[in-house]
C-alpha positions, 0 to 999 in steps of 0.5 A: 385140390390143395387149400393154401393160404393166400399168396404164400408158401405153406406146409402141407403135412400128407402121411409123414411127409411134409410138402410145400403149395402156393396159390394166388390170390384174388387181389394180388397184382397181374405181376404178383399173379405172375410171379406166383404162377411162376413159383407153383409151377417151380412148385409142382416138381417140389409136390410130386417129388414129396408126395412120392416120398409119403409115409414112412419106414423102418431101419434094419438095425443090423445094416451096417453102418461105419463112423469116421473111425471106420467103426460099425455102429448102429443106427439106434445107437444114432440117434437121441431118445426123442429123435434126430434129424438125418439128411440122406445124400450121395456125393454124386448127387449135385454137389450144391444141392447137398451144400446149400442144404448143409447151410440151411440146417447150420442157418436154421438150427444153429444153437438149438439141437446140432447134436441131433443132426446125422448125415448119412451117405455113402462112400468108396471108404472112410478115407474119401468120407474123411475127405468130403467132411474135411473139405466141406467142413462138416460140423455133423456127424456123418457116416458111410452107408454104402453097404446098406444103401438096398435097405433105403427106400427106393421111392426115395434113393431113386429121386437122387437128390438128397432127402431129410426124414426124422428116425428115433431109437426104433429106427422109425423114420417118418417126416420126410421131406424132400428138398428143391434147390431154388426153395430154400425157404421151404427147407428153412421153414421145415428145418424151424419146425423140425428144430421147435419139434425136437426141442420141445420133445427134449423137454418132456419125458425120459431120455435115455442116453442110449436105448441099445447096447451090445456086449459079447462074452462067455457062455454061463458067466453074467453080462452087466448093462446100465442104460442111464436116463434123465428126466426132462419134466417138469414134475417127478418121473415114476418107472412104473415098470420094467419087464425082460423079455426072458428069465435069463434077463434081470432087471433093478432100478430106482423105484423111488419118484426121478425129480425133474432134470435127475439122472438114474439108471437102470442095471440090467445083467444076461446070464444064459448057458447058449453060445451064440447070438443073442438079442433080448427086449427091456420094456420101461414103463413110466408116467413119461408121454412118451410111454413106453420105451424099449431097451435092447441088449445084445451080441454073442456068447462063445 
C-alpha cells in the first residue's frame, strides 16, 4: 500500500517518476471521505499512468531536431548545464490538456527559471510550429520532433498525452511526470518543485554555457573551441583536471582558483589528418558537486 498523508495530495518519488496519492483519513466528515473517495478514484488513472512512466532514459544526440528557423540542433545543445524542464506534447493530443499546462508552468515558474523550459512536439513543418507558437502564445522555446518521435519512449508516447521529464547535457532524462487534466494542483505542485530543483542546482558548481560544440573543417589544418563556464558557488572554483580523449585533442585552461560568480574558459584545438566524421570527449574535473563533466566536440573533416 502507498503511505500518504492524511486528507491530502501528496508526491510520491517511485524510480525518477513522481506520482500523486490521496487517502482518507479517520476523522474526516462522511462528506470529506466522499469527496476524497472521489478524488483517489480520479487518482488511480493518474498513479497507473505514472507508474508506467517509472524510471528514465537517454536521448540519442543525433536525433535530429529543428528549431523555429528550421535549424537542426541538438538536444545538448538545449538544455542548461544543471538541467531543463522539457514538456513532450503532440498537437493531436487534447488541445486543452496541452494548454492548461502551458498556464501551470507560466503560473508555477514564472520569474524563477523560464530559460530552462524546452517544449518539444512534433510538426508537419516549421511553418505549422511557427503557427501553433504564435497563436497560442508560447513564451518557450519550442521545437519540431517529429523525425525522432521512434527515439521516444514508447511506454510514455503510447499514453498520448502530454508528459514532463527533466534532461541535462547528457541527454538523461529522468523526474517524469505525467500530468491529469483536472489535477492541476498536482502539476503546480511538480512544477514548484521542479523550479526549487533548478535553481538551487543553478546555484552551485560550474555551469557551462554549453557542453557540445560541432565545427567541421579540412583535414591537417587545427580546429579551435572555447567552451566558457562560470562559477556559481559560494567559494573559489579549482579545475583539477581536463583530459581528451585522444592525442590529436588539446586542452589549456585557467589553473588559478575561479572566484565565485567568475567566468573563464577552457580552449580547446582538433588537429587530425582523417577526413570524416569525428566526435571527441573533454573530462573536466573540479571541486564542483557536480563532479565531473563532459565536453563534446564534434563534425566532419574533408
Amino acid at each position: 500500500m502507498l503511505a500518504c498523508t492524511r486528507s491530502l495530495i501528496s508526491l510520491l518519488v517511485f524510480p525518477g517518476v513522481i506520482i500523486g496519492c490521496a487517502q482518507i483519513g479517520k476523522d474526516d466528515s462522511p462528506q470529506e471521505a466522499r469527496e476524497m473517495t472521489r478524488k483517489e478514484r480520479i487518482l488511480s488513472g493518474t498513479l497507473e499512468a505514472n507508474i508506467l512512466a517509472s524510471g528514465s532514459f537517454y536521448l540519442d544526440d543525433t536525433s535530429p531536431i529543428y528549431d523555429e528557423e528550421g535549424k537542426r540542433v541538438f538536444l545538448s545543445e538545449l538544455v542548461n548545464g544543471t538541467g531543463s524542464l522539457v514538456l513532450r506534447f503532440s498537437p493531436s493530443n487534447c488541445i486543452d490538456c496541452i494548454l492548461a499546462e502551458m498556464e501551470n508552468i507560466n503560473y508555477a515558474m514564472s520569474g524563477s527559471i523560464e530559460d530552462d523550459v524546452v517544449f518539444l512536439s512534433s510538426f508537419q513543418n516549421i511553418n505549422q510550429l511557427r503557427i501553433f507558437k504564435r497563436d497560442h502564445n508560447i513564451p518557450y522555446a519550442l521545437y519540431n520532433t517529429s523525425e525522432f518521435e521512434n527515439d521516444l519512449p514508447r511506454y510514455l508516447e503510447d499514453l498520448h498525452v502530454p508528459y514532463y521529464f527533466i534532461a541535462d547535457t547528457t541527454r538523461l532524462c529522468d523526474n517524469l511526470y505525467v500530468p491529469e487534466k483536472e489535477l492541476a494542483s498536482m502539476s503546480t505542485f511538480y512544477l514548484k518543485e521542479v523550479a526549487e530543483k533548478l535553481k538551487r542546482e543553478k546555484e552551485k558548481g560550474i555551469v557551462f554555457k554549453n557542453t557540445m560544440i560541432e565545427q567541421d573543417g579540412s583535414s591537417g589544418k587545427p580546429l579551435s573551441f572555447v567552451f566558457s563556464y562560470r562559477n556559481e558557488m559560494d567559494i573559489p572554483l579549482i579545475i583539477k583536471d581536463v583530459r581528451a580523449s585522444c592525442n590529436c585533442t588539446a586542452v589549456s585552461y585557467d589553473k588559478h582558483p575561479i572566484q565565485p560568480g567568475e567566468r573563464a574558459e577552457i580552449q580547446i584545438e582538433y588537429n587530425s589528418d582523417i577526413e570524416g566524421y569525428y566526435f571527441k570527449k573533454i573530462i573536466v574535473e573540479s571541486n564542483s558537486p557536480k563532479g565531473k563533466v563532459l565536453l563534446t566536440i564534434k563534425g566532419n573533416l574533408t
